[in-house]
Each structure stands twice: as C-alpha cells, then as structure tokens.
N, C-alpha and C positions, 0 to 999 in steps of 0.2 A: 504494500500500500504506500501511496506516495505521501509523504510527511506533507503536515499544512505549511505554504508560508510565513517565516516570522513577517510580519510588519516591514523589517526594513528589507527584507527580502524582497517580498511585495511592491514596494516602493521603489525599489530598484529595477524589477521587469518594470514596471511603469513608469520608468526613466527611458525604455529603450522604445515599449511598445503604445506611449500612449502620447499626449500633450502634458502632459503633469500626473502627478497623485493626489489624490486626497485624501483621508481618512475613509468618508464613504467607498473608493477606487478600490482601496487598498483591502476594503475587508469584502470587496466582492473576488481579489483575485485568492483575498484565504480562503472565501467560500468555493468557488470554483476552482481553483488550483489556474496556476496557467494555459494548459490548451483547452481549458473548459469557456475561459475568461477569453483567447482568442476568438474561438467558437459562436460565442456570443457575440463578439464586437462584430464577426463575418456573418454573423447572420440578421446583425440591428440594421433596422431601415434605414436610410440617408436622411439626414436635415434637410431641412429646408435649404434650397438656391440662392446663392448668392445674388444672382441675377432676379429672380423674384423679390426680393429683400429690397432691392435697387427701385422696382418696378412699384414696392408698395410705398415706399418714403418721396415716391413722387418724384426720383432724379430722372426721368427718363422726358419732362417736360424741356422743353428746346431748349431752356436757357442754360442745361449742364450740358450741351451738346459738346461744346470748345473746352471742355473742363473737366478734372478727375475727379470731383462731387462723387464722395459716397463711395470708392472704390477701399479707403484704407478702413474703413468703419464696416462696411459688408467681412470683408477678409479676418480684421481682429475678432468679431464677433463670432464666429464660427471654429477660429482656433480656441477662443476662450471660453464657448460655452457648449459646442455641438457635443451630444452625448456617444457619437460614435467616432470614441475620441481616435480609434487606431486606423478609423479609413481617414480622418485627419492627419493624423500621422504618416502616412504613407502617401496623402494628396501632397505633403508638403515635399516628402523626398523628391517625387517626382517632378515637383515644382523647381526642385534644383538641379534636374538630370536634364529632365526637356525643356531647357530654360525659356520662359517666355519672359520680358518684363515690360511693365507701364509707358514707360518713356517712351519705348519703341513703337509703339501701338498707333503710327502713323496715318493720316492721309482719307480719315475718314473719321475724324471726329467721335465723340462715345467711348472716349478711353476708359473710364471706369467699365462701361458693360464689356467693352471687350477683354479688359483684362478678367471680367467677372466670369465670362463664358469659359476662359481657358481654366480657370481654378474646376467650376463645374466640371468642366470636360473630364477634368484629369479625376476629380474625385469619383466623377462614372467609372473610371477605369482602376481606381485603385486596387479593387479586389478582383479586377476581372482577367482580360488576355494581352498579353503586351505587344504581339502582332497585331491586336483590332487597334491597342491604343494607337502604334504608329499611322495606324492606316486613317484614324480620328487625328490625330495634330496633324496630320501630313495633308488635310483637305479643310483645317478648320481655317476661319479669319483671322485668329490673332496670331497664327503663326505662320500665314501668310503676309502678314503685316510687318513682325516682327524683322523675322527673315525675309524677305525682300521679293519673295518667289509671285508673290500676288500682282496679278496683270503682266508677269512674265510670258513672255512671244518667243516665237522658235525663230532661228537663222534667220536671219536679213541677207542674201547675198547680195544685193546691191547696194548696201550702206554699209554691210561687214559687221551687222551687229548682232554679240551673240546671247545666247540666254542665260539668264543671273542663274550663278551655283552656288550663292550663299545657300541656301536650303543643304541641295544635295554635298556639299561638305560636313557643313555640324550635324547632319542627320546621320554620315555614316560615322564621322569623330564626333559627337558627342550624347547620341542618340541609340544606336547599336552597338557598334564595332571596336571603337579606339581606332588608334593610329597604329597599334603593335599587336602583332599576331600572338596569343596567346591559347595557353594550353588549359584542361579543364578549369586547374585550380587556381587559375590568373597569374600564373608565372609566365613570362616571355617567354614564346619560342625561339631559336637561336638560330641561324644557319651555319656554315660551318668554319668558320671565322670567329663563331659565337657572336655575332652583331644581333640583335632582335633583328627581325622579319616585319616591314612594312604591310600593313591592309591592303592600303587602295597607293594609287598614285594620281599624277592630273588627268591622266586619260580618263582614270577612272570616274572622278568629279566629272567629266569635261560630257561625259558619255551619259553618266544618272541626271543631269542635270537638264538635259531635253525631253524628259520625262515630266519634270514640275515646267512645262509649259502648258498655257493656256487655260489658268484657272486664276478664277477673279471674286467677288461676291455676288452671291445668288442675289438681285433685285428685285425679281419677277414678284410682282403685285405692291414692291414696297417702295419707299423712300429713301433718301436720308435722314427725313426729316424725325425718324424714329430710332430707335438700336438695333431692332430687332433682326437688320440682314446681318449681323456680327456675329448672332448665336447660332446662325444657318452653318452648314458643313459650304466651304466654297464649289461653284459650277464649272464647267468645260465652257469654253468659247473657243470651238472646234477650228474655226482659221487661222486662228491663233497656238494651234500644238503641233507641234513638230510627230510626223506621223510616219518618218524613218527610225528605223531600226537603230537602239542604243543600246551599247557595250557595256560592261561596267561588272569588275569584280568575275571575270572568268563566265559571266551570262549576259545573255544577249531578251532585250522584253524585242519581239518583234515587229516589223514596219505594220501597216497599215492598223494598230490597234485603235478603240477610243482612248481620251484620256484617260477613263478610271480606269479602264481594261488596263492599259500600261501604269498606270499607278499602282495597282492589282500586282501583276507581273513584278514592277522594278522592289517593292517591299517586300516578296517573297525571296526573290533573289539575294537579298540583303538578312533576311531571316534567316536564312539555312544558315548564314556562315556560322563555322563552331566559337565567334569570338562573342556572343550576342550575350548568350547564356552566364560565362564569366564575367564579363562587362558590366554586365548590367546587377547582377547579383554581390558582385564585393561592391560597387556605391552601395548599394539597399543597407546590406551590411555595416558599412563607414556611416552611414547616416541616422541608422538606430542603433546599433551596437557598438562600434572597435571600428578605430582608423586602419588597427595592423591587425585584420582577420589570417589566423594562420591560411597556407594554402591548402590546408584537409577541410578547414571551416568551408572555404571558398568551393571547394571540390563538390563537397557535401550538398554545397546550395544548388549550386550550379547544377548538379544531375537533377535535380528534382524541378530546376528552370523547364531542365531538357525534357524533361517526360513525369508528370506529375503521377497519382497513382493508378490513372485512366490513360497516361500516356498521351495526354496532350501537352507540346510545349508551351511555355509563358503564363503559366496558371497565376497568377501573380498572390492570389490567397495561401497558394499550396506554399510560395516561397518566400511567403511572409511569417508564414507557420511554421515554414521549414528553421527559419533563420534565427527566431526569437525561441525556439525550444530544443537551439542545437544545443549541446554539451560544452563548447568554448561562450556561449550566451549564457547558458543557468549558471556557470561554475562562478564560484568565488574569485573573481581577480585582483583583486587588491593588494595580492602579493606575486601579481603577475608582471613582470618587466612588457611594456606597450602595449599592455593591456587599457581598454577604454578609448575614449574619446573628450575633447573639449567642446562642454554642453554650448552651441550655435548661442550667442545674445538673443534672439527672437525666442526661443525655449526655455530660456533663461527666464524669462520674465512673463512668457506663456505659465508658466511651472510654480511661479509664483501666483498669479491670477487664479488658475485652476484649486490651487492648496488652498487657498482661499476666499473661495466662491467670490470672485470680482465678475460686477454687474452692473451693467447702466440702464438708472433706474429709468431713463427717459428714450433707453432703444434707440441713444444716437449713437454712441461706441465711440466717442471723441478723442481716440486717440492719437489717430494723423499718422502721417510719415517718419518712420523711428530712424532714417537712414545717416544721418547728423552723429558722426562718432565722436563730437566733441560734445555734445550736451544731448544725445539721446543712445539709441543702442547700437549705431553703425551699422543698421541691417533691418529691412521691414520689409512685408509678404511681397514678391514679387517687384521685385525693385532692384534684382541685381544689376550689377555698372555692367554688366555685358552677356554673351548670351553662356561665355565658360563659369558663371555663378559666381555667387560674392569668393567662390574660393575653391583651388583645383583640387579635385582628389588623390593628389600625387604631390602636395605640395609642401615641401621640406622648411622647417624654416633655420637659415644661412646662421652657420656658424655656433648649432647650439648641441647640447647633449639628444637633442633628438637626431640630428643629424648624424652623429657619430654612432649614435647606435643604430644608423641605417635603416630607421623610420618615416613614416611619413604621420602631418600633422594639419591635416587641410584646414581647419578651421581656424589655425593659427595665422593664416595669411589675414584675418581680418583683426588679430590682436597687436596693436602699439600702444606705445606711452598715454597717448591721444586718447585712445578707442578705452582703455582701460580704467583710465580716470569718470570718461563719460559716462561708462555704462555705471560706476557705483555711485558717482552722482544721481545720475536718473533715477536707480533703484531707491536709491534712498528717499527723493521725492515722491515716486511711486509709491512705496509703502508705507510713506508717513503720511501723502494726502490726495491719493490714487493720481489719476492720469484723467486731465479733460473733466468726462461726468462719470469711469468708470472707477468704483470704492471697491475696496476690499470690504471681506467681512469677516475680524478677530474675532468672535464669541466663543471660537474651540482654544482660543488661545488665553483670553483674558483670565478665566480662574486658574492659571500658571503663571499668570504675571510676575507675584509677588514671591515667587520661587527662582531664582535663577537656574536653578540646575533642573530644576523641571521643566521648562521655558525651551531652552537649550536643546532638551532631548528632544520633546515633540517637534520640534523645528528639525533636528538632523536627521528624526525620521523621515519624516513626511518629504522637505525637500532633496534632503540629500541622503536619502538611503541610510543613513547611521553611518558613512563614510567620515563622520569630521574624526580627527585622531583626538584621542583624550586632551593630547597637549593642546588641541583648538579648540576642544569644548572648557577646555578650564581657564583660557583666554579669556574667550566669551563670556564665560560665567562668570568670570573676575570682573570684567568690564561691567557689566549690568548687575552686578551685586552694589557697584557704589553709586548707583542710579536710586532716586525716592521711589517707594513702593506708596506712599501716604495717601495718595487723591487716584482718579480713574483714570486723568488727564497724567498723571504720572506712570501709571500703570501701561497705559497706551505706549507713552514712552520707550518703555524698558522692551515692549513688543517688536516696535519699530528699529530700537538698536540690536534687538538681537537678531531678525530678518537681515538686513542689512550686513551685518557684521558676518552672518552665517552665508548671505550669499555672494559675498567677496571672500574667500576660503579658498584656496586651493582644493581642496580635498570636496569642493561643492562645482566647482568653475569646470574638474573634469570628472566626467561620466565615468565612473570603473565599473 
C-alpha cells in the first residue's frame, strides 16, 4: 500500500504539478495520493475562456480595438484562481515552448483577444495530442501574426520575391525538432568526428517554408470591426500557395496539393522525426520538474511520448503523468547534486496568491504587466522579448559553479542584481497590501501570528515544501520574534515579514 503524503511532500508535487498549494490542495493530494490527484485534474472540466471573460467585461466594444485592455487581467485570473490548476500548468509550459507573445500580435488590431485565443488554444490542447496541437498553432491567427507567415505568397518570379520562413524555422527549432539530432534520452547524436549531427539545414527551411503559403484570416461574414476572425483557425487563399512540390527533412509533401492537404502532409513529415519525442518531453520536464532530468528520466518520458499505453504518439496526458510520477520526480532530492529547478518569478508569486486565496473582489484582476524587473517581477503571461522565451532551455549561466559542474540553468538567464532586488520588492508590496484590487486572505495564518516558530513552519510548508534548512527557519524566526505581537495590525505585520522573508530564501527561490 502506498504510504499517504506528508504535507510537505504534498506540497512539493504541487510545486511541480500545479500553480501553487494550498492547504485545501495539499490534503486533496493526501486524500488521493498523486496519480489519483493527476487523475482528477485530467478529468476536471476546463474554466471558463479567457476570451469569453474579455467578451463579458465588455473589451470587445471598438474603442479597445488599438489597445491590450483586458488581456493581463483575463490571463492572471485564470492562473490565480482556475480550479484545474494542472491543465494551467501545462497551458503555461506550452506557452513557453510554442512561444506566442503580445507585442507581436500585429496588423490587425484586438491584441488582447488575440493573445486571449492562443492561451485558449493551447489550454484545449494541454491534455490532448501534440501532432493536433501543431497542426492548431500552425493554422491559428496569433501565430500567424506573431511569426510573420500570415498573408505569406509563394515565389514571385518576376520581382524575385520569396516566401517568409520565419514560421517554418522556429517550428522545426523550437516547436518539434531542435537544431541537434538526438537520441531517445536527449543526448546528442555524434557522427564520427563526435560533432553533434545537425536536423535541418536552409534547404530544409527554404523547402517547408512554401508550405505556410497562402493563408490569411478567415473574414467571411465578418469585420474588423469585431475580434472574432482572430479566434477562427486561419483560410487558404489558393492563388496565393505555392502548389509545387516541397522538400524538407528527407520528405517531399507533393505538387498539386491544397493548402491544408500540404499543411497535413509537411506536419507529419516533421512528426515522424525521432527528435520530436525527446525534444519536447525534457522542456515538459525542465519546466515542472528539474532543469538537469537525468537521461533514463528523459528516456523514460520520451517512450511513453512515442506510444502511450494505446500506442498512440503525443498523448500529452499520458506524459504529463508519465513525468510527474517518475521515480527521479517523487524521490527526495534535496540531497541530490542539480537536482531541481529555479521557481520562474510569475510562479513565484502565482504560489503565493494561490497559498492564499488572493481574489479581486471586483473581477477586475488589476494586476497589469509584471515584465518591469526593476520594480515588478521581470516576467508576465505571454510577454516574452522574443519568440526563444524569457529564457533558453540550455542556458548556462557564464562563469558560475553551475557551469562547472556542466549544468544547465534556464531560468537563471532572467536573474541579475536588477531582477533580484525587484522581485523582493514587489513581493513585499504584494503581501503586505496585495496588487491593484487583488488581497490576499491571512485567516489560516493569523492564529500563528503571535508564535514565530509556528508562523515559520506553516509558511515553509505550504510555500516551500519544508525545504527552508533549520539554519533559515531560525533566521526567520529570530527576525519576527523581535516584531510586536500586541494589536492585529501588529500581528498582520509579523505575517507579512515572515512571507516575505521566507520567499526571498534560497532554499524557496529553487524548486528541489
């Protein structure tokens, strides 16, 4: 029989598998144990749409036509309160693999809906096939907006002009493939020189990239003067598509198809490779789990990408299940050398919110743009500076003991002096007098106020899995013991420093 989870046990799967813990979180995953508690989360209906949310608050009236109205308050809301919190969790990874962002969201006005559609999109596909999801971003608006492929035309031979591959490149590097041929467990392949082995090269780009011609947004019966062609899957405007025969990656989609026919064809060709499955399953990994998944971890995922227990691949439920109840994920690592990860700033303070039922009470969600790393958290839903994410999956940071020990630290590209001060700034604001219109709510906390080392603990549970080392919880506790316990406004106090104090910690800032 499988032992129940302690508390910080608990709290710690819902560090990898959820947006936060909470108390209530925490004694649903003792009641159920872990694959009982995934189980559940794959079988809860989906929240409400972002894009409806948009629709009810009234931004869809013309005058937020030119303007992002409503896009960062739709998004916070659903990370901070949607009760299925793990296809949140997995919308959001996806949101950093298939990168779409706001900025980009050109040439058609409605950037909030359009960024609204692609969050939805992805969260349709969270638990579903990651061949349907390519073949969903690969025909929606925002990612024909984003990436440039929207109202893309085939060969011009008499002007010499040829058709945009920004698509067909980050679709194959950063979407399926990578750039380096790899083997189940996401080691490099070598050839015999030992160099890694390149994917594609430009023929290859040059070749998939006459495939994303001749699609624009579907209009038909509608305006501009609405959002609603941004949530449509984009159409064919057949004079416009190159309808010879294109190479790419050792397959050929053949001449006279339609467009979707060869959009059909060029994703399948692009699925088979054996690099899809490794690829895409150590991100999953890096982004709920461990930056340094060994490669049996990887191995492990990866076959169950390849063929779930029906044998279809990209199950993406099967390998979210797969990855969160491997034996390198349940095991204790805290005394594991690169084990874990540095908890992203938007998590950070998602995790805070969650732990403490933060809620606006006026259903604005006022919290705005957090991407300001000098006075907010250097990083907010959909907002990365480009389309490789606020941070690469391979990305070392120069000259540190991570580096020496031949690790990788992705989320460290978004930490400086700068980024580091700002974010315990902000926190510190935030938990002393919330954010905008959105409050916390201390009432699990306040009859432990006047206890510091009672204070302390529930706090290192709840946020930080019981991760803080004795030596930081007796800091802490030192600190808020010479704090007044006497009034409630004093009490509040000692709450606010011990949050604070407990999520500026080492031992809270990275996920083991």
């Amino acid at each position: 029989m499988t032992p129940t989870p302690t508390p910080a046990a608990a709290a710690r799967f819902l560090a990898q598998a959820s947006m936060g813990a909470n108390r209530a979180e925490i004694a649903k995953v003792q009641s159920l144990g872990y694959a009982g508690w995934i189980d559940a989360q794959l079988a809860a209906p989906r929240s409400g749409a972002r894009w409806d949310w948009l629709v009810a608050k009234g931004y869809n009236a013309l005058a937020n036509r030119n303007s992002e109205n409503g896009f960062d308050a739709c998004a916070w809301r659903k990370l901070i309160t949607a009760p299925d919190t793990l296809r949140q969790r997995v919308t959001l990874a996806l949101s950093e693999i298939c990168v779409v962002a706001i900025d980009g969201l050109v040439g058609a006005g409605w950037r909030a809906f359009s960024a609204a559609a692609y969050l939805d999109l992805l969260e349709g596909y969270a638990f579903g096939n990651y061949r349907a999801l390519l073949g969903a971003i690969s025909t929606s608006a925002p990612m024909g907006q984003y990436l440039t492929f929207r109202g893309n035309a085939k060969q011009n031979p008499t002007t010499g002009a040829l058709p945009d591959e920004n698509y067909a490149r980050e679709l194959m590097q950063l979407f399926s493939i990578g750039l380096i041929q790899l083997n189940l467990d996401g080691t490099p392949k070598l050839n015999n020189n030992g160099a890694p082995i390149e994917t594609y090269g430009l023929s290859d780009i040059t070749g998939l990239a006459r495939v994303f011609t001749g699609w624009d947004f579907d209009m038909a019966g509608l305006d501009a003067n609405t959002p609603d062609f941004l949530r449509r899957p984009m159409a064919q405007v057949a004079k416009r598509h190159e309808t010879g025969a294109s190479t790419f990656l050792g397959g050929t989609v053949p001449a006279g198809l339609s467009g979707a026919d060869a959009l059909k064809a060029a994703l399948d060709i692009i699925y088979a490779h054996p690099n899809v499955a490794p690829f895409i399953s150590r991100q999953l990994i890096q982004k709920l789990v461990t930056s340094n998944p060994s490669p049996a971890y990887v191995a492990r995922v990866a076959a169950v990408f390849n063929s779930d227990n029906r044998g279809v691949k990209g199950n993406l439920a099967a390998v979210v299940r797969a990855l969160l109840l491997d034996p390198e994920a349940r095991a204790d690592s805290l005394n594991v050398p690169g084990a874990g990860k540095l908890r992203e700033p938007m998590l950070r303070f998602i995790g805070w919110a969650r732990a403490y039922n933060a809620n606006s009470a006026t259903d604005a969600w006022a919290i705005g743009n957090t991407s300001d790393a000098s006075s907010r958290l250097g990083q907010s839903p959909l907002r990365s500076p480009s389309v490789f994410n606020f941070y690469r999956p391979g990305y070392v940071p120069p000259n540190s003991a991570v580096s020496k020990a031949g690790l990788v630290a992705p989320e460290f590209q978004l930490t400086n002096e700068t980024s580091v001060v700002g974010y315990v700034n902000y926190m510190q604001r935030a938990v002393s007098k919330g954010v905008g219109d959105v409050l916390p709510d201390y009432g699990s906390l306040l009859p432990l106020a006047a206890n510091g080392q009672a204070l302390v603990d529930e706090i290192n549970v709840v946020l930080a899995a019981g991760q803080l080392s004795s030596a930081s919880v007796g800091l802490i506790r030192g600190a808020i013991d010479t704090m007044s316990a006497k009034t409630d406004a004093a009490l509040h106090n000692r709450i606010y420093a011990a949050l604070t104090l407990v999520m500026a910690a080492p031992e809270y800032l990275v996920q083991s």
